[in-house]
PDB file with one MODEL, atoms N, CA, C and O in Angstrom:
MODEL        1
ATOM      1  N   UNK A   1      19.662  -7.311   3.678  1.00  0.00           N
ATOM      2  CA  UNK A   1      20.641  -6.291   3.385  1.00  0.00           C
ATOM      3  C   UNK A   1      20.550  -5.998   1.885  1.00  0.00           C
ATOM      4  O   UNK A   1      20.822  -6.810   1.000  1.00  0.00           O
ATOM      5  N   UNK A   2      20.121  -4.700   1.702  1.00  0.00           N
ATOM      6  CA  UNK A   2      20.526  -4.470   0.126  1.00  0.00           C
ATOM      7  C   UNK A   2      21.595  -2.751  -0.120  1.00  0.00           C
ATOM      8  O   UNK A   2      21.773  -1.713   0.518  1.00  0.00           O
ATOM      9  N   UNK A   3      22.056  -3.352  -1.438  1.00  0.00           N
ATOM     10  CA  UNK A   3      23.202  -2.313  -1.178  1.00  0.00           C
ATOM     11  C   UNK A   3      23.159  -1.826  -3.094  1.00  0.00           C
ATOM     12  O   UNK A   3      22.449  -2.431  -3.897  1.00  0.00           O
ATOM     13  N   UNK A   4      23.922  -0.843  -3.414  1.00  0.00           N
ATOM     14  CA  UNK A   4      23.968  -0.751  -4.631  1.00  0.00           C
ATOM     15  C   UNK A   4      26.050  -0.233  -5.054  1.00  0.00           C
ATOM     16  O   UNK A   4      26.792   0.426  -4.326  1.00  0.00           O
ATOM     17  N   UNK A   5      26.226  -0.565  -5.788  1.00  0.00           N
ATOM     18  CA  UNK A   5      27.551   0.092  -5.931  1.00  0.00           C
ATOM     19  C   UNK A   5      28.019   0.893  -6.803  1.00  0.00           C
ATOM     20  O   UNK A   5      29.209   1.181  -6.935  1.00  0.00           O
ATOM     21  N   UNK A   6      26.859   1.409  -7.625  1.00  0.00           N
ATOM     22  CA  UNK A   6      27.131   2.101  -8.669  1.00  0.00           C
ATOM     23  C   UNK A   6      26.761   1.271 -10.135  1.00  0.00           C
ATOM     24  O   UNK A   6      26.566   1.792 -11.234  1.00  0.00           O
ATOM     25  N   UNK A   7      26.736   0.038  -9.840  1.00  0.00           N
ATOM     26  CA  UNK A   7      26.562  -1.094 -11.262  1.00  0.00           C
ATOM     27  C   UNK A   7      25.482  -1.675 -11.002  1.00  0.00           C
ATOM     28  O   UNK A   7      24.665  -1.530 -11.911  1.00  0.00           O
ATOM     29  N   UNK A   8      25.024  -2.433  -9.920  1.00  0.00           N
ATOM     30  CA  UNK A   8      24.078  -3.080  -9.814  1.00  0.00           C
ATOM     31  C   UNK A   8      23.535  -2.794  -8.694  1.00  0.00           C
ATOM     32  O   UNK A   8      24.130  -1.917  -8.068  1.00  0.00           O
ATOM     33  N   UNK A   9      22.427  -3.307  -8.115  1.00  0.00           N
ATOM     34  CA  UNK A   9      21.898  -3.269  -6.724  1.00  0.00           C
ATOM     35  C   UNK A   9      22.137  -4.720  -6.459  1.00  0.00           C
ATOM     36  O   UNK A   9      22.212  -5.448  -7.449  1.00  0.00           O
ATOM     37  N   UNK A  10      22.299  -5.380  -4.982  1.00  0.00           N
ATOM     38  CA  UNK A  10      22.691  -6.942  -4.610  1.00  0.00           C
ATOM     39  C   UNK A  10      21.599  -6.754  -3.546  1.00  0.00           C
ATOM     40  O   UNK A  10      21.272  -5.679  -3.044  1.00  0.00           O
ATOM     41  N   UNK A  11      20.984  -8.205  -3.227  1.00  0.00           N
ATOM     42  CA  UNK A  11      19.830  -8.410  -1.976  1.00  0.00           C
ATOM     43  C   UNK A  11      20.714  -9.893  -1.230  1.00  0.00           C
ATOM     44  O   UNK A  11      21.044 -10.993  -1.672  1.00  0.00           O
ATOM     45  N   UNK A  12      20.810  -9.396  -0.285  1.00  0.00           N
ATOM     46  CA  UNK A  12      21.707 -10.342   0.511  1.00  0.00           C
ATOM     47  C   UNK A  12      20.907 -10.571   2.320  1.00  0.00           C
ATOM     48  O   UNK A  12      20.425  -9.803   3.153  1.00  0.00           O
ATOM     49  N   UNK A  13      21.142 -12.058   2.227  1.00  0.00           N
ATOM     50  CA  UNK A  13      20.682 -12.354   3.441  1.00  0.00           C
ATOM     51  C   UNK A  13      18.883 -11.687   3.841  1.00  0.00           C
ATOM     52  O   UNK A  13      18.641 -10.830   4.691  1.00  0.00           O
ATOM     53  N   UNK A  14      18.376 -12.031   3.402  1.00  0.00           N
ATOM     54  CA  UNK A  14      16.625 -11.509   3.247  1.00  0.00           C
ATOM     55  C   UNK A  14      16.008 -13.165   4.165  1.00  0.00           C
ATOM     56  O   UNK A  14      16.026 -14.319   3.735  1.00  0.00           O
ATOM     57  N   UNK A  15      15.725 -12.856   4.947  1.00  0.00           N
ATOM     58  CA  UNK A  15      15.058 -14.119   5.803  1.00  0.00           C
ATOM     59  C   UNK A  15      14.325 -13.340   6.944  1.00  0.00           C
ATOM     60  O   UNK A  15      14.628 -12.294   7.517  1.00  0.00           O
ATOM     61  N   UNK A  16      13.086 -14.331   7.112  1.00  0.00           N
ATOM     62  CA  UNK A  16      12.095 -14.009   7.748  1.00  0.00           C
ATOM     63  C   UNK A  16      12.231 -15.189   8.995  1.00  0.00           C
ATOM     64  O   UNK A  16      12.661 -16.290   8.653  1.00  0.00           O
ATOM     65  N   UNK A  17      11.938 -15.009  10.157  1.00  0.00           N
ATOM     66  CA  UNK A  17      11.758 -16.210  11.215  1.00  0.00           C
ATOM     67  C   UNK A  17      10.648 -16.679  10.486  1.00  0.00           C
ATOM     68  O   UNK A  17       9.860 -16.154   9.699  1.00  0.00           O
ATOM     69  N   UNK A  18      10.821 -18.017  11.045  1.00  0.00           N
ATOM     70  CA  UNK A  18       9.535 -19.085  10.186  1.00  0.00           C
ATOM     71  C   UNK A  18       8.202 -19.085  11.132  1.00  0.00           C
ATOM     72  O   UNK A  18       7.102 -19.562  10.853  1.00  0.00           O
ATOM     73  N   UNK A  19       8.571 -18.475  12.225  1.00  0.00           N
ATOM     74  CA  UNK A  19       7.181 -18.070  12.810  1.00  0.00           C
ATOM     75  C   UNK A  19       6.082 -16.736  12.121  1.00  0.00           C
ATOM     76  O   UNK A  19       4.899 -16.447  12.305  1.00  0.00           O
ATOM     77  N   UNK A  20       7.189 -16.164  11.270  1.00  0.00           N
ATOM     78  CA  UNK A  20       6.735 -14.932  11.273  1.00  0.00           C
ATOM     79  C   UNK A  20       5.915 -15.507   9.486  1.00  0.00           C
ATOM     80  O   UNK A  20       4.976 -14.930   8.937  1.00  0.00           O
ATOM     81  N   UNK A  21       6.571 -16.614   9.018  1.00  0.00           N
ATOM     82  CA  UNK A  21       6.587 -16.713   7.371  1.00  0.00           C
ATOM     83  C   UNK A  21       4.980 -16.887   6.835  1.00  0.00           C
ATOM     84  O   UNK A  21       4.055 -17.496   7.372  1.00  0.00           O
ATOM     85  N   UNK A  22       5.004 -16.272   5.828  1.00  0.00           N
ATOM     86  CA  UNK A  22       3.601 -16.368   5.000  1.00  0.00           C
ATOM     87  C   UNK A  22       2.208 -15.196   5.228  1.00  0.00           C
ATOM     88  O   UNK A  22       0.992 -15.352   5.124  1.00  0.00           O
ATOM     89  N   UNK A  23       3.147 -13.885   5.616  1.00  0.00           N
ATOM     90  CA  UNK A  23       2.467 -12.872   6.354  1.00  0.00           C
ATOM     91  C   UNK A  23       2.765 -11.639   5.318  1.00  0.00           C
ATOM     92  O   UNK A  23       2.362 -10.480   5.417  1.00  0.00           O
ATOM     93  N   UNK A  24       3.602 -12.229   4.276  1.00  0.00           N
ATOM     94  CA  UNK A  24       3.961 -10.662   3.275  1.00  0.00           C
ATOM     95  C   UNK A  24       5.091  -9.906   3.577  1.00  0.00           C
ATOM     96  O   UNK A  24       5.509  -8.916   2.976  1.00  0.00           O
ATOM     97  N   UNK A  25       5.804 -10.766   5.108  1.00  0.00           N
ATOM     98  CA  UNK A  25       7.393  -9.464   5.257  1.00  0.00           C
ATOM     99  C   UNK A  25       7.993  -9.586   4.465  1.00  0.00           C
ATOM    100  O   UNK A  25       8.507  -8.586   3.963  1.00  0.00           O
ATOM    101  N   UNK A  26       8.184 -10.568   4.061  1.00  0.00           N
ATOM    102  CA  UNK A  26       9.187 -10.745   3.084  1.00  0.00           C
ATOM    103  C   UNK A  26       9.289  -9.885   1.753  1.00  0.00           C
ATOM    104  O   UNK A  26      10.226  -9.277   1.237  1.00  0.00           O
ATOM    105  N   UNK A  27       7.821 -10.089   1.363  1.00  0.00           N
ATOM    106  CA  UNK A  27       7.600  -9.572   0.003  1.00  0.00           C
ATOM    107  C   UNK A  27       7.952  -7.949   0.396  1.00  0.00           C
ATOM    108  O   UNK A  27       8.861  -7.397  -0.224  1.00  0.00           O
ATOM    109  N   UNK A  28       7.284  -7.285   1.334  1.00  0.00           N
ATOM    110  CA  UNK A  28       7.430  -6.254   1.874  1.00  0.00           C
ATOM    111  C   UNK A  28       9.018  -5.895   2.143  1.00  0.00           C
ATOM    112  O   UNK A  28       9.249  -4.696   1.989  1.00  0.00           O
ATOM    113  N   UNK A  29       9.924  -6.532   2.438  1.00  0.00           N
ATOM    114  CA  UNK A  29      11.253  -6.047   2.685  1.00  0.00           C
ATOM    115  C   UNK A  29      11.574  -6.206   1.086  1.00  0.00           C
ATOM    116  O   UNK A  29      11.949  -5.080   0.758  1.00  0.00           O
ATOM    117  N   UNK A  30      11.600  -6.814   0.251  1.00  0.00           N
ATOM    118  CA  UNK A  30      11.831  -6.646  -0.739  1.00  0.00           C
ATOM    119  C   UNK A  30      10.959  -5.634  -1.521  1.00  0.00           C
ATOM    120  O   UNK A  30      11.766  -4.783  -1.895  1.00  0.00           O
ATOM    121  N   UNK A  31      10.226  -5.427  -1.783  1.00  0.00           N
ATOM    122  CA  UNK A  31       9.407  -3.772  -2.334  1.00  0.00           C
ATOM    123  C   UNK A  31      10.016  -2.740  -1.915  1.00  0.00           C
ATOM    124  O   UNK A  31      10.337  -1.866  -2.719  1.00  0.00           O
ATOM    125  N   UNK A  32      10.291  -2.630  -0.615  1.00  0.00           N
ATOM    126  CA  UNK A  32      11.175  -1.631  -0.125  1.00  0.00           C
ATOM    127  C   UNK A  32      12.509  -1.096  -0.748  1.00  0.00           C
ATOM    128  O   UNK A  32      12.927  -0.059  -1.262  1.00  0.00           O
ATOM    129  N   UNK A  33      13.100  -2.760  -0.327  1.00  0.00           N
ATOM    130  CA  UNK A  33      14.804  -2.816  -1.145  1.00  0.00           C
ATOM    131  C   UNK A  33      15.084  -2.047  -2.392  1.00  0.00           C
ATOM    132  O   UNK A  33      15.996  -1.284  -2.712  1.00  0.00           O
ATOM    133  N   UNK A  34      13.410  -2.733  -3.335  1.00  0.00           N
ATOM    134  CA  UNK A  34      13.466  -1.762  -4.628  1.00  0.00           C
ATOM    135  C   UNK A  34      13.042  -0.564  -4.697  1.00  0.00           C
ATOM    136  O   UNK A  34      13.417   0.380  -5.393  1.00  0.00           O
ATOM    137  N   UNK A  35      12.153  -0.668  -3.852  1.00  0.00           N
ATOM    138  CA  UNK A  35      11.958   0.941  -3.837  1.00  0.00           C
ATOM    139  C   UNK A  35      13.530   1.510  -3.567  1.00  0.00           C
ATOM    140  O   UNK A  35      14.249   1.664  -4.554  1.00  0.00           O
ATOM    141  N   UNK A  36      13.959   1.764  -2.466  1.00  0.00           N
ATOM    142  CA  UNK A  36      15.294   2.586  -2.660  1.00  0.00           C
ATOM    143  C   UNK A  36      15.940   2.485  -3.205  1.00  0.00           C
ATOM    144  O   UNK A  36      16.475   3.477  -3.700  1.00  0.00           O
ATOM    145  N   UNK A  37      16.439   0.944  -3.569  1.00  0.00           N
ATOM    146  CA  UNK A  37      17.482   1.049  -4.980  1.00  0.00           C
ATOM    147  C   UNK A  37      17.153   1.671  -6.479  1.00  0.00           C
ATOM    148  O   UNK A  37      18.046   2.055  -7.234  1.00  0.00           O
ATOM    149  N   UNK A  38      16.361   1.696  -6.661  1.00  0.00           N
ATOM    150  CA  UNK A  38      14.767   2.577  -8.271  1.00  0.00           C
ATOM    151  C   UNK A  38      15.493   4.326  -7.805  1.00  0.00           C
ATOM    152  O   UNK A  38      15.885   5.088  -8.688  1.00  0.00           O
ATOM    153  N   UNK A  39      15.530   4.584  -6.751  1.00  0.00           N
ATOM    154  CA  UNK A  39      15.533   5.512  -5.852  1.00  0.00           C
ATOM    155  C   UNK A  39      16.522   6.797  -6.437  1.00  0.00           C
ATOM    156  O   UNK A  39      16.399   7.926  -6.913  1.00  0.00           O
ATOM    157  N   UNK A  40      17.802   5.613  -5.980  1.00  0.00           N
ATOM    158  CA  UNK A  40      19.809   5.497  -6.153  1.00  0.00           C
ATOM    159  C   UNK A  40      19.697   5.331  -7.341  1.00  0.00           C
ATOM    160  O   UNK A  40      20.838   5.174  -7.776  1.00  0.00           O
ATOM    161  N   UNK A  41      18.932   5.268  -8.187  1.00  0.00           N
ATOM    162  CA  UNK A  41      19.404   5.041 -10.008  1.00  0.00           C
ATOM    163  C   UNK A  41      19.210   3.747 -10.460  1.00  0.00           C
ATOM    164  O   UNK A  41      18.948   3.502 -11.638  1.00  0.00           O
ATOM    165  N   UNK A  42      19.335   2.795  -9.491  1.00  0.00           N
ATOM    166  CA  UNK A  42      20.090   1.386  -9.721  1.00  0.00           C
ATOM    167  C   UNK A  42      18.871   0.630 -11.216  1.00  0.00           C
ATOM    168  O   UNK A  42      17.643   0.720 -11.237  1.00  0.00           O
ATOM    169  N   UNK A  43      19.450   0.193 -11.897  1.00  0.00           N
ATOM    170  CA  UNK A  43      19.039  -0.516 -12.845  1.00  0.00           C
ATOM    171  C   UNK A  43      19.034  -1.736 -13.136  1.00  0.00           C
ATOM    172  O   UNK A  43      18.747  -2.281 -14.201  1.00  0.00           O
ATOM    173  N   UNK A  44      19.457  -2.294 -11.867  1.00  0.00           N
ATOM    174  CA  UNK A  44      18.797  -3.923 -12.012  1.00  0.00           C
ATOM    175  C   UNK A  44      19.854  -4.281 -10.543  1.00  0.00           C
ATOM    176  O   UNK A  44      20.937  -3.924 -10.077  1.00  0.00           O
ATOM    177  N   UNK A  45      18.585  -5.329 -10.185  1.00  0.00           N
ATOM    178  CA  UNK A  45      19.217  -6.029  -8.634  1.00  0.00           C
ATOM    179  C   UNK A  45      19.523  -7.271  -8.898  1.00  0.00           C
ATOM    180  O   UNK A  45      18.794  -7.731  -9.777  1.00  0.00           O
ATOM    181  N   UNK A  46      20.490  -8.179  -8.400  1.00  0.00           N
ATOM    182  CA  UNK A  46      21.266  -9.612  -8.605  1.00  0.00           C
ATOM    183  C   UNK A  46      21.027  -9.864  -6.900  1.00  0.00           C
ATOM    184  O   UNK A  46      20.951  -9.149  -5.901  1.00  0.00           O
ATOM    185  N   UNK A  47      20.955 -11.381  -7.229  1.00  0.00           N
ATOM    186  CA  UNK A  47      21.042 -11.935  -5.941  1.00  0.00           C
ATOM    187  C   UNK A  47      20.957 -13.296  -6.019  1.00  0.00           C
ATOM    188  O   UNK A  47      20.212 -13.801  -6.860  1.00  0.00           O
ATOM    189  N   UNK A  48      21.957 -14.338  -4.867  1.00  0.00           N
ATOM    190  CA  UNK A  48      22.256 -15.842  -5.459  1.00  0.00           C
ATOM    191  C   UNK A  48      21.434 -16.639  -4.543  1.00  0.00           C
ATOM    192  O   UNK A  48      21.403 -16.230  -3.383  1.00  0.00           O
ATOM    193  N   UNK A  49      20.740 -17.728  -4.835  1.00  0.00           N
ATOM    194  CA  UNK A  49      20.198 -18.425  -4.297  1.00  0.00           C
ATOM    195  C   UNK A  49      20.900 -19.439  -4.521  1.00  0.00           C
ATOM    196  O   UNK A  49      21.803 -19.418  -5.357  1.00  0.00           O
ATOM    197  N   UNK A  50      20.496 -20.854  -3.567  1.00  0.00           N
ATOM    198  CA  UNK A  50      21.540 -21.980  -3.830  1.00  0.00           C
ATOM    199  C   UNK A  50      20.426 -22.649  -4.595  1.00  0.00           C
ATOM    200  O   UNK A  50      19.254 -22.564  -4.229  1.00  0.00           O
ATOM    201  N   UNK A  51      20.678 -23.083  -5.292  1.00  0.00           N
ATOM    202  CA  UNK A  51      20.280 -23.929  -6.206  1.00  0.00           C
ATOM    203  C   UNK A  51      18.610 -25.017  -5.775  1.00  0.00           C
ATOM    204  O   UNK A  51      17.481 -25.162  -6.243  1.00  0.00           O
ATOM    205  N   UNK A  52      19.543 -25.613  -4.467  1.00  0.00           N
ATOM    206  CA  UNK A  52      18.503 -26.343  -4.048  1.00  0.00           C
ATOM    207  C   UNK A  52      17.233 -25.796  -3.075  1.00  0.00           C
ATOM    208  O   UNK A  52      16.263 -26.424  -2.649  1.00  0.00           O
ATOM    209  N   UNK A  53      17.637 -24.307  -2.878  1.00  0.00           N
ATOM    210  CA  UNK A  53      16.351 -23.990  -2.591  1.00  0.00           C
ATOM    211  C   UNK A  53      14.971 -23.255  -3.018  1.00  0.00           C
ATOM    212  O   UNK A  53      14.632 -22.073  -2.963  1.00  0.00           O
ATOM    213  N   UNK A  54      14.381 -24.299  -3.419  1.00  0.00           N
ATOM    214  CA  UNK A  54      13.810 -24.382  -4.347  1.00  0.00           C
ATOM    215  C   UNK A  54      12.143 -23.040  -4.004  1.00  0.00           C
ATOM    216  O   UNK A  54      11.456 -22.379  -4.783  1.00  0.00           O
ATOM    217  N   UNK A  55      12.130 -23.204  -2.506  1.00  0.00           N
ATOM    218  CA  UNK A  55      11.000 -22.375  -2.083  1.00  0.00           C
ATOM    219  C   UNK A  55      11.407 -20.820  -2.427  1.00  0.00           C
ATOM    220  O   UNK A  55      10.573 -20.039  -2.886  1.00  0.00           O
ATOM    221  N   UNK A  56      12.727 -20.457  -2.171  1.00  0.00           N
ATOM    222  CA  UNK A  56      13.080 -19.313  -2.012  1.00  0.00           C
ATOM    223  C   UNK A  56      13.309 -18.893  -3.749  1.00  0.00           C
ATOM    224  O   UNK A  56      13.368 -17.672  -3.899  1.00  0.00           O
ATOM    225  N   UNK A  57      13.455 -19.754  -5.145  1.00  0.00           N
ATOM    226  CA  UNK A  57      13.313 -19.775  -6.365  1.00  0.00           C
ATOM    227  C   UNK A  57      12.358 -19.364  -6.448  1.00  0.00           C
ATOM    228  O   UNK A  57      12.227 -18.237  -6.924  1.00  0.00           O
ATOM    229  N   UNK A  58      11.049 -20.254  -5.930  1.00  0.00           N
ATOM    230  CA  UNK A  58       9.684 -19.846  -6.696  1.00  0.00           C
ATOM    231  C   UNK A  58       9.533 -18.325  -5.691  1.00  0.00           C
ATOM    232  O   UNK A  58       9.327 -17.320  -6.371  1.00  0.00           O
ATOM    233  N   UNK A  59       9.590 -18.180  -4.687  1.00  0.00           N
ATOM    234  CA  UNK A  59       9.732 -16.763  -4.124  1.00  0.00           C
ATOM    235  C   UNK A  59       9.674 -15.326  -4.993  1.00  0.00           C
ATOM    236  O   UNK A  59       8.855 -14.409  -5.060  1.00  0.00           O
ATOM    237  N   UNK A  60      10.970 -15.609  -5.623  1.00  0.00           N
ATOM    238  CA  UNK A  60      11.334 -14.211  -6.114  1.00  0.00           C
ATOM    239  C   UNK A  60      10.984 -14.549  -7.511  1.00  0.00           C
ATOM    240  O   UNK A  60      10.779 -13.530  -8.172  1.00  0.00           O
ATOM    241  N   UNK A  61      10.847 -15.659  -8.178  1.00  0.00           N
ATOM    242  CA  UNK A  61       9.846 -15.623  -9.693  1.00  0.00           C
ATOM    243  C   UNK A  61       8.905 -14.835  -9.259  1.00  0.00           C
ATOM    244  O   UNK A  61       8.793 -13.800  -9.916  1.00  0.00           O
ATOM    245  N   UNK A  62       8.037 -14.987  -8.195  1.00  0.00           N
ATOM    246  CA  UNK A  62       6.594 -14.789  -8.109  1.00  0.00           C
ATOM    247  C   UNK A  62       6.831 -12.998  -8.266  1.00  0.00           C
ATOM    248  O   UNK A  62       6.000 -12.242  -8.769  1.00  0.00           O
ATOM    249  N   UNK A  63       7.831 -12.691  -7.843  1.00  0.00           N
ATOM    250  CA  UNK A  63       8.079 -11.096  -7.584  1.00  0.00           C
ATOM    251  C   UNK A  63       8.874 -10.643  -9.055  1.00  0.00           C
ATOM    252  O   UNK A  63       9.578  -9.634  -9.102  1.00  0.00           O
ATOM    253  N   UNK A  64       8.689 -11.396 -10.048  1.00  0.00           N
ATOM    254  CA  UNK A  64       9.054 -11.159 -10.956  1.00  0.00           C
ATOM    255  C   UNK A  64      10.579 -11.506 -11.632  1.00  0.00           C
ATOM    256  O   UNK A  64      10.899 -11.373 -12.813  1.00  0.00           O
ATOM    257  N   UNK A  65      11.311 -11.933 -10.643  1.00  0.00           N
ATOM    258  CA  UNK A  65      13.198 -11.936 -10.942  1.00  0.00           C
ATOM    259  C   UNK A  65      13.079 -13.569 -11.836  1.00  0.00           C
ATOM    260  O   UNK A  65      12.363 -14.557 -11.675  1.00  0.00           O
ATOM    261  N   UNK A  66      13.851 -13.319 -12.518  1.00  0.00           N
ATOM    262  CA  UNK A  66      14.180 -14.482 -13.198  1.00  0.00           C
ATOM    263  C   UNK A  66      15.528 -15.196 -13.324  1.00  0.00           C
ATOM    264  O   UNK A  66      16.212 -14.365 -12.726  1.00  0.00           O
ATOM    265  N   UNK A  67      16.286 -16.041 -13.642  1.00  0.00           N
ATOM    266  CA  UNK A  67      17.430 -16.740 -13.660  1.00  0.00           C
ATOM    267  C   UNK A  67      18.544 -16.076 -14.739  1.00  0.00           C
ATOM    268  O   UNK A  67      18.447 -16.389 -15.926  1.00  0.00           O
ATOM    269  N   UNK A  68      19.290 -15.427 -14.430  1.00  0.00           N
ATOM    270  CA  UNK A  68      20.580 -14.981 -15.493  1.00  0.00           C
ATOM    271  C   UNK A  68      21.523 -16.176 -15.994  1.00  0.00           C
ATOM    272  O   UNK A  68      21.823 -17.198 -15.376  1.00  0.00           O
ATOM    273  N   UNK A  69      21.954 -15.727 -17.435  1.00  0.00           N
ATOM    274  CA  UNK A  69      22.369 -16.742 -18.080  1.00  0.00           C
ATOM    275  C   UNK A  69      24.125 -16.150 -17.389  1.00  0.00           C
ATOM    276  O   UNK A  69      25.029 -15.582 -18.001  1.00  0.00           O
ATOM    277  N   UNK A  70      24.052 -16.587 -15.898  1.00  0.00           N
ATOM    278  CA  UNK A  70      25.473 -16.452 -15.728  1.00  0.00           C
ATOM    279  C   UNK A  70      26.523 -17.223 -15.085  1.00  0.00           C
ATOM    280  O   UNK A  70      25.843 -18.111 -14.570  1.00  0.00           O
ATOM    281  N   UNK A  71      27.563 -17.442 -14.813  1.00  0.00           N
ATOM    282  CA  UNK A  71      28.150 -18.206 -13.734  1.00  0.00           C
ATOM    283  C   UNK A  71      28.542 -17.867 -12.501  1.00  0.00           C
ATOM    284  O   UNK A  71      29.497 -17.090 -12.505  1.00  0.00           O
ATOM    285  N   UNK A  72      28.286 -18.066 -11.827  1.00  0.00           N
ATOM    286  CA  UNK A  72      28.813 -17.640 -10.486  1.00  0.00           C
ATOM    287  C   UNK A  72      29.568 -18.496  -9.939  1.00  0.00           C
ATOM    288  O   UNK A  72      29.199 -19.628  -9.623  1.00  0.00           O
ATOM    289  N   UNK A  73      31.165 -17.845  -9.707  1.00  0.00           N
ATOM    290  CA  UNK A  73      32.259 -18.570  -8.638  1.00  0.00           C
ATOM    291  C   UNK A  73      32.701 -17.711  -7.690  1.00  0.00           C
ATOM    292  O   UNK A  73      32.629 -16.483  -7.649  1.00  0.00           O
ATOM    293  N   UNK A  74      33.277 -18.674  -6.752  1.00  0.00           N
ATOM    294  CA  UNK A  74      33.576 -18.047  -5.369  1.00  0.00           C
ATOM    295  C   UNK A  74      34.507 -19.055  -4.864  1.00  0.00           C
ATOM    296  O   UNK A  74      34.329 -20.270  -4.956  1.00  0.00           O
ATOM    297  N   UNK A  75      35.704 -18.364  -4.219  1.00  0.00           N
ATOM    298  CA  UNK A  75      36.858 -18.510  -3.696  1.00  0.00           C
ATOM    299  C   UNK A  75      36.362 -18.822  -1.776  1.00  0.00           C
ATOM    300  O   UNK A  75      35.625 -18.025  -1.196  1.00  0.00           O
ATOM    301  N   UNK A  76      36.883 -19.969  -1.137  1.00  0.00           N
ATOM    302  CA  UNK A  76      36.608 -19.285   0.135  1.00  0.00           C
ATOM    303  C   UNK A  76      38.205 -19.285   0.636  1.00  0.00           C
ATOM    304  O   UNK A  76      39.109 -20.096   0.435  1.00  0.00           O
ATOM    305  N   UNK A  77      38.160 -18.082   1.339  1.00  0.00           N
ATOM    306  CA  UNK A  77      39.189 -17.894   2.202  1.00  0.00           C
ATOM    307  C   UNK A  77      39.118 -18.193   3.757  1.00  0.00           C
ATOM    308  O   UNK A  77      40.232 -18.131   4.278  1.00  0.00           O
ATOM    309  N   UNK A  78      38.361 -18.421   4.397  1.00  0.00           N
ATOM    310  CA  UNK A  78      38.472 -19.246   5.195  1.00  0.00           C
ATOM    311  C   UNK A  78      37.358 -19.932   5.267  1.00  0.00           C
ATOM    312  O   UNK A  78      36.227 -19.604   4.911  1.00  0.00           O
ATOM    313  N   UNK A  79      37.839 -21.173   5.881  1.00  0.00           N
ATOM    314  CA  UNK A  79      36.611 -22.320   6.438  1.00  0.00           C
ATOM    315  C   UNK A  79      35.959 -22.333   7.416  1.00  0.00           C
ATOM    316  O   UNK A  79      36.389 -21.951   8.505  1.00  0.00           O
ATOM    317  N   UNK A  80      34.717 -22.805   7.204  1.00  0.00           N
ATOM    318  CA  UNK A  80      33.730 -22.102   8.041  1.00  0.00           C
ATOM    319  C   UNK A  80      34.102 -23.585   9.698  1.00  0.00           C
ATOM    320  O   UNK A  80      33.585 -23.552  10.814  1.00  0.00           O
ATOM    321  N   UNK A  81      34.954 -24.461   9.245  1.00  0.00           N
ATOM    322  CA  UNK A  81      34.960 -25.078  10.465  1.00  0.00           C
ATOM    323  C   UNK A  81      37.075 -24.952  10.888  1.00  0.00           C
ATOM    324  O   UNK A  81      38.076 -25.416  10.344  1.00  0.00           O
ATOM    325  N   UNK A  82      36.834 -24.109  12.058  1.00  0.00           N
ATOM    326  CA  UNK A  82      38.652 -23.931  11.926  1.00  0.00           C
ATOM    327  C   UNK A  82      39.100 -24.708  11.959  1.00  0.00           C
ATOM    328  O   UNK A  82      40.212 -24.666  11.431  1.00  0.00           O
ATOM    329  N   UNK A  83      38.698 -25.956  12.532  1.00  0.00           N
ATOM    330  CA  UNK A  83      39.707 -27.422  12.451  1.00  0.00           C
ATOM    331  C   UNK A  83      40.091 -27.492  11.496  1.00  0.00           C
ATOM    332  O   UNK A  83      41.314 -27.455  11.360  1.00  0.00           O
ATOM    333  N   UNK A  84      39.098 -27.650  10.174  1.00  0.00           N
ATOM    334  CA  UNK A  84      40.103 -28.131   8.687  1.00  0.00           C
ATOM    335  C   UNK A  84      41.080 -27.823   8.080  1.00  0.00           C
ATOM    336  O   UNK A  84      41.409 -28.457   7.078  1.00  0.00           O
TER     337      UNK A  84
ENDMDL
END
């Protein structure tokens, strides 16, 4: 999913089945993403990886994105298990 809002462009949820992995979709859904967001104006795309995954880091280095000197927090409003 990529979206733009007027400030930034965001790349959200980008996953390939692992049958399908090491074939270029990926890279390919992302070229795209930028292509249309380049498109819409957008002047730079953000997107969070967790920390520990480390494959999906070297991923988007390789495509050029690098690490922002920023913080990211997040509130959850609900829990992902309803018992708690």
């Amino acid at each position: 999913m990529a979206g733009y809002e007027g400030h930034r462009g965001w790349l959200n949820y980008l996953a390939v089945d692992p049958k399908h992995q090491q074939h270029g979709l990926a890279r390919a859904i992302v070229m795209e993403a930028e292509r249309l967001l380049r498109k819409a104006g957008c002047p730079k795309i953000n997107l969070h990886i967790r920390t520990s995954n480390y494959g999906v880091v070297e991923f988007y280095q390789r495509l050029g994105y690098s690490m922002d000197d920023v913080v990211s927090m997040g509130k959850r409003l609900e829990h992902d298990d309803k018992a708690a």
